[in-house]
CHARMM internal coordinates of N, CA and C (Angstrom, degrees):
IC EDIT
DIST 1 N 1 CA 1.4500
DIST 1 CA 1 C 1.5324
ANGL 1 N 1 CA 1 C 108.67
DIST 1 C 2 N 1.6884
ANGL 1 CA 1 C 2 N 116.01
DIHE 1 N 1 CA 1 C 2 N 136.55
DIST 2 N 2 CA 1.4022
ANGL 1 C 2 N 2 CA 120.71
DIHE 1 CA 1 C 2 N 2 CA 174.95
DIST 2 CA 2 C 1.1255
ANGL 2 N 2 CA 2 C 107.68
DIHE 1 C 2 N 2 CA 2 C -76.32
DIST 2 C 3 N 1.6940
ANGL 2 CA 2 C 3 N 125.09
DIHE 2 N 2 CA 2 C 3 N 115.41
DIST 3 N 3 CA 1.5850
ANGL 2 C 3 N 3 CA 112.42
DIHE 2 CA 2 C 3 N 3 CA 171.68
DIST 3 CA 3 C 1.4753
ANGL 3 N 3 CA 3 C 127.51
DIHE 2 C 3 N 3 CA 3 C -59.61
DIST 3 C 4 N 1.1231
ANGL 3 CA 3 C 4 N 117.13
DIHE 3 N 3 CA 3 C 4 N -25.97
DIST 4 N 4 CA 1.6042
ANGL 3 C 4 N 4 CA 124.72
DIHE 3 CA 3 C 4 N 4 CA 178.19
DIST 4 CA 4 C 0.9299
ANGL 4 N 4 CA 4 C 110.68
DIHE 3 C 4 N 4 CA 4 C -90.22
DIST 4 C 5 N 1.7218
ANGL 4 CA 4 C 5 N 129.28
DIHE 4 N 4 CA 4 C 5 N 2.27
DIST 5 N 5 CA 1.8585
ANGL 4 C 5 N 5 CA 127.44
DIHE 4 CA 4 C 5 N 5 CA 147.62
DIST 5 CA 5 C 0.7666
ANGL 5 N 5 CA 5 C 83.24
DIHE 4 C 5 N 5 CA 5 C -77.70
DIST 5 C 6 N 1.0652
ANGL 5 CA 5 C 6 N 138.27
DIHE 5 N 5 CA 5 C 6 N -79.62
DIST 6 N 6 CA 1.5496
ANGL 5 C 6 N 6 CA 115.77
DIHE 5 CA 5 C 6 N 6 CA -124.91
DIST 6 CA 6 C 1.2612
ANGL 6 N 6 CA 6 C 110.42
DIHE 5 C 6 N 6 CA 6 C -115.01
DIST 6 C 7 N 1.1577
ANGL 6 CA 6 C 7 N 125.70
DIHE 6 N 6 CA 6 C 7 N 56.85
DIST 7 N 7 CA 1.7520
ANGL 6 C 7 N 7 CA 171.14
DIHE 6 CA 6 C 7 N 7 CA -177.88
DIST 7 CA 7 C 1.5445
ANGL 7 N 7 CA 7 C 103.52
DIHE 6 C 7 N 7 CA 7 C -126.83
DIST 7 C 8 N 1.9631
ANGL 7 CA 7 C 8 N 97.66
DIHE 7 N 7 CA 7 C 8 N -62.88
DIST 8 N 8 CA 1.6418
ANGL 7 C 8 N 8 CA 83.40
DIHE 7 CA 7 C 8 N 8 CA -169.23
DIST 8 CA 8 C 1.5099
ANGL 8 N 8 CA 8 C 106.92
DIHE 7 C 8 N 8 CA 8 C -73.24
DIST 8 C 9 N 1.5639
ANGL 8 CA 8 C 9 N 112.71
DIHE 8 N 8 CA 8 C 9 N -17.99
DIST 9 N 9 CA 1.5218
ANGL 8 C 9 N 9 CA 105.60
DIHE 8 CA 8 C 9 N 9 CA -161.47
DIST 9 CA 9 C 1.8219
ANGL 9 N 9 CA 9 C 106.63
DIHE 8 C 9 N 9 CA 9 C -81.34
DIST 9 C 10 N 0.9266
ANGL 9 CA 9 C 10 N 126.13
DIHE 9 N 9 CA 9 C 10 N -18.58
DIST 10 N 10 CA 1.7984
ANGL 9 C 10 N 10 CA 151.26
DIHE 9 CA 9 C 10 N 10 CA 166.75
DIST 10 CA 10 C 1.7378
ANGL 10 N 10 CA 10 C 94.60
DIHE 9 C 10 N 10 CA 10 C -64.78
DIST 10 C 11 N 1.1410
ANGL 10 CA 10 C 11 N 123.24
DIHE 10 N 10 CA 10 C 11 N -43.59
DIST 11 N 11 CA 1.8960
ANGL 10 C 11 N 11 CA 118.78
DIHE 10 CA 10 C 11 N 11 CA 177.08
DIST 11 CA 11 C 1.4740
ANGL 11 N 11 CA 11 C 108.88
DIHE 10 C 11 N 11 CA 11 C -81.14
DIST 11 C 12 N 1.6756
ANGL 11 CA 11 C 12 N 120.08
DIHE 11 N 11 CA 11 C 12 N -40.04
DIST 12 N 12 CA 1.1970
ANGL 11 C 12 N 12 CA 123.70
DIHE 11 CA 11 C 12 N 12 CA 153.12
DIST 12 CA 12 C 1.4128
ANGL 12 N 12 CA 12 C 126.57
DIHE 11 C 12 N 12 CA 12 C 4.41
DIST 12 C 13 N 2.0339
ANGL 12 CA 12 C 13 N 86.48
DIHE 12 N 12 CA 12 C 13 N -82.22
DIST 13 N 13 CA 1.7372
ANGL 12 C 13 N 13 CA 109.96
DIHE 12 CA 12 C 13 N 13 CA -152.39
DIST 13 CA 13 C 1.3655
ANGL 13 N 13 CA 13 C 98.44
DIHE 12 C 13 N 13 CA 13 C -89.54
DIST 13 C 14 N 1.1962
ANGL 13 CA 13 C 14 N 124.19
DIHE 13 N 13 CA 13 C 14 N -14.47
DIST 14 N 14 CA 1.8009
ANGL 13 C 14 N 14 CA 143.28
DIHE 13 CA 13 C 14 N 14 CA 174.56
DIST 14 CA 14 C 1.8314
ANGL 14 N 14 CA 14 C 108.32
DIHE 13 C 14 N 14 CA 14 C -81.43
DIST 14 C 15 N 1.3195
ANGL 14 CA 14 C 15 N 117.64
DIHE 14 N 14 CA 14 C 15 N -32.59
DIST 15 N 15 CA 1.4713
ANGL 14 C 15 N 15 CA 112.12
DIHE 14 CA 14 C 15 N 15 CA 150.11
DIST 15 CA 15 C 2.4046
ANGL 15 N 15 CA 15 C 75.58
DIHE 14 C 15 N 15 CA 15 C 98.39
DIST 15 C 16 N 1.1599
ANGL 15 CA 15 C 16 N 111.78
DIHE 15 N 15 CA 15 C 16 N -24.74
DIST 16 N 16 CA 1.6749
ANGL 15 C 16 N 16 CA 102.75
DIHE 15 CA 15 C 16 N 16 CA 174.19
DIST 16 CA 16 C 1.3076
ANGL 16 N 16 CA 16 C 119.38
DIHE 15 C 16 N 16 CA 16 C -162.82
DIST 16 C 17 N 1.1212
ANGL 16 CA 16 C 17 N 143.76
DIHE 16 N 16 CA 16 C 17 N 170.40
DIST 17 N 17 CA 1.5592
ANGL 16 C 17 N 17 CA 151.18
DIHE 16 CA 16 C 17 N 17 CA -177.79
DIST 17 CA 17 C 1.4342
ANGL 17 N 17 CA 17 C 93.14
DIHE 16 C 17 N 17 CA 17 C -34.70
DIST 17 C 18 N 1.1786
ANGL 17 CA 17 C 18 N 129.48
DIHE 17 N 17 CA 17 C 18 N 160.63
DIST 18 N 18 CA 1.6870
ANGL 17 C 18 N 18 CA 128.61
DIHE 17 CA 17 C 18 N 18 CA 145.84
DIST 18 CA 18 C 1.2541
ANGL 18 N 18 CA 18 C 123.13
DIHE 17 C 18 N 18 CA 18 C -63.48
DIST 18 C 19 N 1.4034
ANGL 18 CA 18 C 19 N 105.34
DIHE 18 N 18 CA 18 C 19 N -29.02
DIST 19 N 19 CA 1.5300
ANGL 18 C 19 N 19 CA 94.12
DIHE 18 CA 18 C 19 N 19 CA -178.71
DIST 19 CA 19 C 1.4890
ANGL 19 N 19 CA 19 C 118.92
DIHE 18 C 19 N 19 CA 19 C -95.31
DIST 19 C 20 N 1.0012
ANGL 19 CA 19 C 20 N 130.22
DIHE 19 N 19 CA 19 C 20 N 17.47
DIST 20 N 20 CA 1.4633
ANGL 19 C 20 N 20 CA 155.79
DIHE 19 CA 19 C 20 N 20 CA -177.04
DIST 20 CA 20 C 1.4964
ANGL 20 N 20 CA 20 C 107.00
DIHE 19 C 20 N 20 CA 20 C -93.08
DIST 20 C 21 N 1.5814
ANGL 20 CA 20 C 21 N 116.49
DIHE 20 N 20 CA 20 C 21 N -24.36
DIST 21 N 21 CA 1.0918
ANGL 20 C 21 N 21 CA 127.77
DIHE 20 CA 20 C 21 N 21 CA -175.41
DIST 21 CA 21 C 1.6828
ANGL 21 N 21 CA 21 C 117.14
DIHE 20 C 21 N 21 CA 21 C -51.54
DIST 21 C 22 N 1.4462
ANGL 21 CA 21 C 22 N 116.12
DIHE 21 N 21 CA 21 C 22 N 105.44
DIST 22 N 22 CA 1.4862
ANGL 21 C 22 N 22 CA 116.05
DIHE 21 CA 21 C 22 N 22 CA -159.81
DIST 22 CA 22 C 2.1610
ANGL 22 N 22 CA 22 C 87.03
DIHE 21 C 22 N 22 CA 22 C -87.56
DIST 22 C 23 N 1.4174
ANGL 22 CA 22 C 23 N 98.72
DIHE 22 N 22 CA 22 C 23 N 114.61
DIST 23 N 23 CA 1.5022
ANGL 22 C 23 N 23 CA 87.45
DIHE 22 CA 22 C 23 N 23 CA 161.00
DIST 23 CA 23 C 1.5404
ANGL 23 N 23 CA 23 C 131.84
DIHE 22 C 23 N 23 CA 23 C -120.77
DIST 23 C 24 N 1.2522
ANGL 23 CA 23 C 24 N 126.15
DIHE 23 N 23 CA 23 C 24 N 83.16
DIST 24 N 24 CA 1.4712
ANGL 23 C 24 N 24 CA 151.01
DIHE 23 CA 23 C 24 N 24 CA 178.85
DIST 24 CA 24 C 1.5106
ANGL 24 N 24 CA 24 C 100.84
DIHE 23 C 24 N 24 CA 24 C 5.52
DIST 24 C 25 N 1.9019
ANGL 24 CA 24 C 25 N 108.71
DIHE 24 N 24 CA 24 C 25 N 137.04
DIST 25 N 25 CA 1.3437
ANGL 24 C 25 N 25 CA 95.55
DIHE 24 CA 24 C 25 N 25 CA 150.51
DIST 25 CA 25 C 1.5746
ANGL 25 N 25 CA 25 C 130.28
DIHE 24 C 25 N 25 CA 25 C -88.54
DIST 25 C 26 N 1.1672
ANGL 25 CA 25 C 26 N 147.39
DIHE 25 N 25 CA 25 C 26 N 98.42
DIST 26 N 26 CA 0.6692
ANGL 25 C 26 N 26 CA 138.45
DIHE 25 CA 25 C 26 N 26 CA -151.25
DIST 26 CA 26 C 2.0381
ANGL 26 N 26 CA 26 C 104.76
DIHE 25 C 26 N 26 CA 26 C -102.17
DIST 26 C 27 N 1.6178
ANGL 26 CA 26 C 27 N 98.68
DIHE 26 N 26 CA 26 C 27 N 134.60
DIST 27 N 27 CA 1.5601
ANGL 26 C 27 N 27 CA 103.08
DIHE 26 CA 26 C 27 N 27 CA -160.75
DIST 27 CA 27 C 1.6183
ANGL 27 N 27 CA 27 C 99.46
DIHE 26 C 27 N 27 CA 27 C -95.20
DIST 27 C 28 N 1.2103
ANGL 27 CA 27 C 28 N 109.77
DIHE 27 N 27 CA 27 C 28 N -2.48
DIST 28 N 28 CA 1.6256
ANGL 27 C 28 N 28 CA 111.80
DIHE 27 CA 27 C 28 N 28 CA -171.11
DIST 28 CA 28 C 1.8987
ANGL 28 N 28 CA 28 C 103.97
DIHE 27 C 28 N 28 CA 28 C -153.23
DIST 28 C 29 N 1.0651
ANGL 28 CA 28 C 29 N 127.05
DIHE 28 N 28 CA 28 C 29 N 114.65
DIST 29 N 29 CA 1.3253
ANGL 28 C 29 N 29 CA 137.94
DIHE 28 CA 28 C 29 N 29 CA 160.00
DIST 29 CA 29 C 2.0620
ANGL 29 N 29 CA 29 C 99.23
DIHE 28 C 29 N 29 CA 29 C -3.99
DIST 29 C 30 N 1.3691
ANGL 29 CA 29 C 30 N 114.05
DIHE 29 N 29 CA 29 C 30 N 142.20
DIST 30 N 30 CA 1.3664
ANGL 29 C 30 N 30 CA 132.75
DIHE 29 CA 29 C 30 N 30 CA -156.94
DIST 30 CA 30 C 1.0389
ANGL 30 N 30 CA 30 C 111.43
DIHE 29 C 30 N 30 CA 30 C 177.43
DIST 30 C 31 N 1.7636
ANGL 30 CA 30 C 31 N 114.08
DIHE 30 N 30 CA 30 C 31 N 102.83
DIST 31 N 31 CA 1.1347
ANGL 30 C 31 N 31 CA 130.18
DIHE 30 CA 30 C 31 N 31 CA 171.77
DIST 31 CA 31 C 1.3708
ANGL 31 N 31 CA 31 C 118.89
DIHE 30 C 31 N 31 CA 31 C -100.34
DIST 31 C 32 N 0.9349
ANGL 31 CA 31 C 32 N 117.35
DIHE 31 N 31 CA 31 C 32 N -10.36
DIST 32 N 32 CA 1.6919
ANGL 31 C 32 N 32 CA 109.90
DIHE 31 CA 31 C 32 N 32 CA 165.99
DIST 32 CA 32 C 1.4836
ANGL 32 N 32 CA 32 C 113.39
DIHE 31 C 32 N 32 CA 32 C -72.28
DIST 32 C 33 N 1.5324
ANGL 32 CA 32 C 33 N 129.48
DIHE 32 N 32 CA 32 C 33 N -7.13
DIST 33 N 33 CA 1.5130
ANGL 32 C 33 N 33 CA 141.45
DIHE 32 CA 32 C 33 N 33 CA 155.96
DIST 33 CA 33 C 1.3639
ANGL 33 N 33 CA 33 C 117.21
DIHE 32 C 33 N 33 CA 33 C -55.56
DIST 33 C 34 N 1.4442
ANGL 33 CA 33 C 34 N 119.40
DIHE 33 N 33 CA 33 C 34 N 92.77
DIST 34 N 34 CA 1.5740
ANGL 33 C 34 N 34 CA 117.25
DIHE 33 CA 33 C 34 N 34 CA 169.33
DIST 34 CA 34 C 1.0526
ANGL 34 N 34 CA 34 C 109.76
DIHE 33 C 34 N 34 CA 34 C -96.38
DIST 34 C 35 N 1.6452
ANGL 34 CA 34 C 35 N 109.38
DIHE 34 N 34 CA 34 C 35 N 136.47
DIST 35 N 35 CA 1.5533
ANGL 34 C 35 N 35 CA 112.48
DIHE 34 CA 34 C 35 N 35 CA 174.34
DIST 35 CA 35 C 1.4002
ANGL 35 N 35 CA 35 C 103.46
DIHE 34 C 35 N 35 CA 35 C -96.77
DIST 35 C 36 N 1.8318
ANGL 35 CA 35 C 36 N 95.24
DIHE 35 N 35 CA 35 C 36 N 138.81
DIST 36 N 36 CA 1.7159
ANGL 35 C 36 N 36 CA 100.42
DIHE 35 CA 35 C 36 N 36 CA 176.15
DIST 36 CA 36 C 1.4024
ANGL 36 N 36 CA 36 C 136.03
DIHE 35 C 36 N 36 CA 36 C -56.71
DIST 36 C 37 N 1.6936
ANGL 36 CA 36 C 37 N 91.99
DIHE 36 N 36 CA 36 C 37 N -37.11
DIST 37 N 37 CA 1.2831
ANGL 36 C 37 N 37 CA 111.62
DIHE 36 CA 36 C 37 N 37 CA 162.36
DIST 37 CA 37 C 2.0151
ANGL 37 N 37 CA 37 C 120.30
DIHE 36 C 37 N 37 CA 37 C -45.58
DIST 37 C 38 N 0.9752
ANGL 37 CA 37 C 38 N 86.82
DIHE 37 N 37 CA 37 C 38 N -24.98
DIST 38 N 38 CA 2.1004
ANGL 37 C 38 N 38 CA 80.42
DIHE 37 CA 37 C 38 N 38 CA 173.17
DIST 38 CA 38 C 1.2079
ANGL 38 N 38 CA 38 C 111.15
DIHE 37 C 38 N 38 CA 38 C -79.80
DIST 38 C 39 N 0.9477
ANGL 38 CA 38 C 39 N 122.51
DIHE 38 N 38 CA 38 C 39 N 0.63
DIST 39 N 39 CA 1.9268
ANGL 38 C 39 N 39 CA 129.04
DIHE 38 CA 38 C 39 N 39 CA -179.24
DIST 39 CA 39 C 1.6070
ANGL 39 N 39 CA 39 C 93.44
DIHE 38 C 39 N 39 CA 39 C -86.66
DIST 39 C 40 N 1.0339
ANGL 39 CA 39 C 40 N 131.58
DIHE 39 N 39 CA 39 C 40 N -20.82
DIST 40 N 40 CA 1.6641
ANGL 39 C 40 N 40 CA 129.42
DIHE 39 CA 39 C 40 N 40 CA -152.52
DIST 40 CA 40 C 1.8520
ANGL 40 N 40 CA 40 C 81.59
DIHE 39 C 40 N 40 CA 40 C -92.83
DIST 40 C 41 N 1.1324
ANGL 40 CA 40 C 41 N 112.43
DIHE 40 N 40 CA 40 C 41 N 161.66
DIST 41 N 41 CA 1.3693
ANGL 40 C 41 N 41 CA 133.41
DIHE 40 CA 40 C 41 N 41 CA 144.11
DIST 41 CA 41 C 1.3589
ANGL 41 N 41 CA 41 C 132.09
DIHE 40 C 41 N 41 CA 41 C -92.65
DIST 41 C 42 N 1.5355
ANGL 41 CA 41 C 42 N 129.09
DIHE 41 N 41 CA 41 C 42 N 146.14
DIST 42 N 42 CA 1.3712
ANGL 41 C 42 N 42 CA 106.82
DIHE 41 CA 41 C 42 N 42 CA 178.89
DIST 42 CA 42 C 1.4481
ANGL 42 N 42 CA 42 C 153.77
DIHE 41 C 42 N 42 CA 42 C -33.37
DIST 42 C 43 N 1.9132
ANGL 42 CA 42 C 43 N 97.25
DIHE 42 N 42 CA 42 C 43 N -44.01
DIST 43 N 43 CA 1.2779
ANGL 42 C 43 N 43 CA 102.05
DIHE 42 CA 42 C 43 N 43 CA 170.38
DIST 43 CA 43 C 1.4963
ANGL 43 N 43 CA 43 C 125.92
DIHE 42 C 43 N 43 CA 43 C -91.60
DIST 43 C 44 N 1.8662
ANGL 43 CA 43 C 44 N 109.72
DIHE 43 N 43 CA 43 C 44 N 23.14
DIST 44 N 44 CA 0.9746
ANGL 43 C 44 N 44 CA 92.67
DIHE 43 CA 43 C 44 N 44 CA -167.02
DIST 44 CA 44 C 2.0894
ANGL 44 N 44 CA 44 C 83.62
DIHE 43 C 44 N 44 CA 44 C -120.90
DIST 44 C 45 N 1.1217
ANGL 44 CA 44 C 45 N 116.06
DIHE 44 N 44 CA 44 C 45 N -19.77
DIST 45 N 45 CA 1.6763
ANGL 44 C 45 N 45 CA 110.73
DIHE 44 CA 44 C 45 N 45 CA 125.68
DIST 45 CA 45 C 1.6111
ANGL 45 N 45 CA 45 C 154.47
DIHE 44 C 45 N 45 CA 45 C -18.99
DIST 45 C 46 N 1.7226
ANGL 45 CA 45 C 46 N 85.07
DIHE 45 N 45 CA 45 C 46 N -60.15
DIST 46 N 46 CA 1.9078
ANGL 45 C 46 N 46 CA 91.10
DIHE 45 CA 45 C 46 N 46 CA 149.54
DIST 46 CA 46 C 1.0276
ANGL 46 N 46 CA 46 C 141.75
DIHE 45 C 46 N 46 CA 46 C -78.20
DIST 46 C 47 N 1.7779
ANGL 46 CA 46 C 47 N 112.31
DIHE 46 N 46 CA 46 C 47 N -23.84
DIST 47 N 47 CA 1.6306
ANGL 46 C 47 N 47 CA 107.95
DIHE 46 CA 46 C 47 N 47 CA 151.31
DIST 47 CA 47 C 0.6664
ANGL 47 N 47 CA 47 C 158.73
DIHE 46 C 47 N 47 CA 47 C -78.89
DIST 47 C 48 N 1.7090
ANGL 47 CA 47 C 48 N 102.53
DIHE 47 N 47 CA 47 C 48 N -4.94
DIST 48 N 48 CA 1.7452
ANGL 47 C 48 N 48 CA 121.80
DIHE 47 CA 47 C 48 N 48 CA 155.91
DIST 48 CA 48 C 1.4159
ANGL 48 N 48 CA 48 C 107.68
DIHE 47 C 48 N 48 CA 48 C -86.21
DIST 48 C 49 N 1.0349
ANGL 48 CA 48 C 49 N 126.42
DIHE 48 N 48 CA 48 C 49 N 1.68
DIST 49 N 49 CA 1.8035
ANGL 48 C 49 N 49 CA 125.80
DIHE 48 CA 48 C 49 N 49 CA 167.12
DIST 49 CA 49 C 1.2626
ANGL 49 N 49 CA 49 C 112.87
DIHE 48 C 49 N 49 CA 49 C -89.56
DIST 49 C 50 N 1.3555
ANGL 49 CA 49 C 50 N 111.66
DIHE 49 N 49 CA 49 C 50 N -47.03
DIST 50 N 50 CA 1.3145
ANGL 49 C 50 N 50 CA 124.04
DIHE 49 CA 49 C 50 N 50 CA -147.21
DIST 50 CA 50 C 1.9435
ANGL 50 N 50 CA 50 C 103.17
DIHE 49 C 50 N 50 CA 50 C -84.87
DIST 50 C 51 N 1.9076
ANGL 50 CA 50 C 51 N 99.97
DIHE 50 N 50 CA 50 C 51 N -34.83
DIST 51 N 51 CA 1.3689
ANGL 50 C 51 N 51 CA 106.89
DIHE 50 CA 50 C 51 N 51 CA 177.53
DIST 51 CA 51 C 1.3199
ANGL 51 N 51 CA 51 C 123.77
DIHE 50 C 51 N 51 CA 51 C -86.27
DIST 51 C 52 N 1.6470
ANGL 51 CA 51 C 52 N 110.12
DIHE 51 N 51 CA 51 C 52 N 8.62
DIST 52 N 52 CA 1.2613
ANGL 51 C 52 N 52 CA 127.97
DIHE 51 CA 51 C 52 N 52 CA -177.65
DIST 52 CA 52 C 1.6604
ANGL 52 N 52 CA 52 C 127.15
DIHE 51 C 52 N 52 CA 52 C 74.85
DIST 52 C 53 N 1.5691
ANGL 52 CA 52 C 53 N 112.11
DIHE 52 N 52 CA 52 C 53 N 19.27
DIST 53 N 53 CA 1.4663
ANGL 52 C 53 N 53 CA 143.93
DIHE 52 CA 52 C 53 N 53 CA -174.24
DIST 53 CA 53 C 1.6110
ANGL 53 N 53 CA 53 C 120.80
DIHE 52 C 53 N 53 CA 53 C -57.36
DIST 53 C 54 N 1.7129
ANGL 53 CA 53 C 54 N 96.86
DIHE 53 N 53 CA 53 C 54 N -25.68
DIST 54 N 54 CA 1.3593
ANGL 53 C 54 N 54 CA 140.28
DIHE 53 CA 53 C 54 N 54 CA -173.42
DIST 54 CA 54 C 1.3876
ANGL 54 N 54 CA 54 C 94.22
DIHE 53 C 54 N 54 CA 54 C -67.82
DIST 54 C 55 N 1.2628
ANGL 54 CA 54 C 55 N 117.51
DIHE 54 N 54 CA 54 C 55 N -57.96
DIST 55 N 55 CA 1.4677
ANGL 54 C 55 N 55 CA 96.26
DIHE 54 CA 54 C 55 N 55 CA -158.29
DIST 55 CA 55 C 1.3816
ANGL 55 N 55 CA 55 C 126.12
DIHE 54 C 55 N 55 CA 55 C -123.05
DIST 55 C 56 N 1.2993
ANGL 55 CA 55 C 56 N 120.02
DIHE 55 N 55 CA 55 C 56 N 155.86
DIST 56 N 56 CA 1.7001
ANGL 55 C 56 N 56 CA 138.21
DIHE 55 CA 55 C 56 N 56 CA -157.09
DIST 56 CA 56 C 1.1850
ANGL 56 N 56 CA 56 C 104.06
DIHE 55 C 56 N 56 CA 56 C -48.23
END
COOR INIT
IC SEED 1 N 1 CA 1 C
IC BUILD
């Protein structure tokens, strides 16, 4: 597997980088807040962890 396919194709279905990921403070519970991150599947979670994608 090409990591930078399927890197870009993981930013794709996420709509931006992962780490770009703006996550709200929110002062009171808010369910109309979807995280992008629930679109991902597990293993496609561990390869942005695992390849170090995670971090800034």
């Amino acid at each position: 597997m090409d990591k930078e396919k399927e890197y870009k194709r993981i930013c794709d279905k996420l709509g931006c980088k992962p780490t770009e990921i703006n996550i709200p403070d929110f002062k009171t519970e808010d369910d109309s807040w979807e995280n992008p991150v629930s679109k991902l599947t597990a293993d496609e979670i561990g390869f942005l962890y695992e390849n170090g994608y995670l971090n800034n």
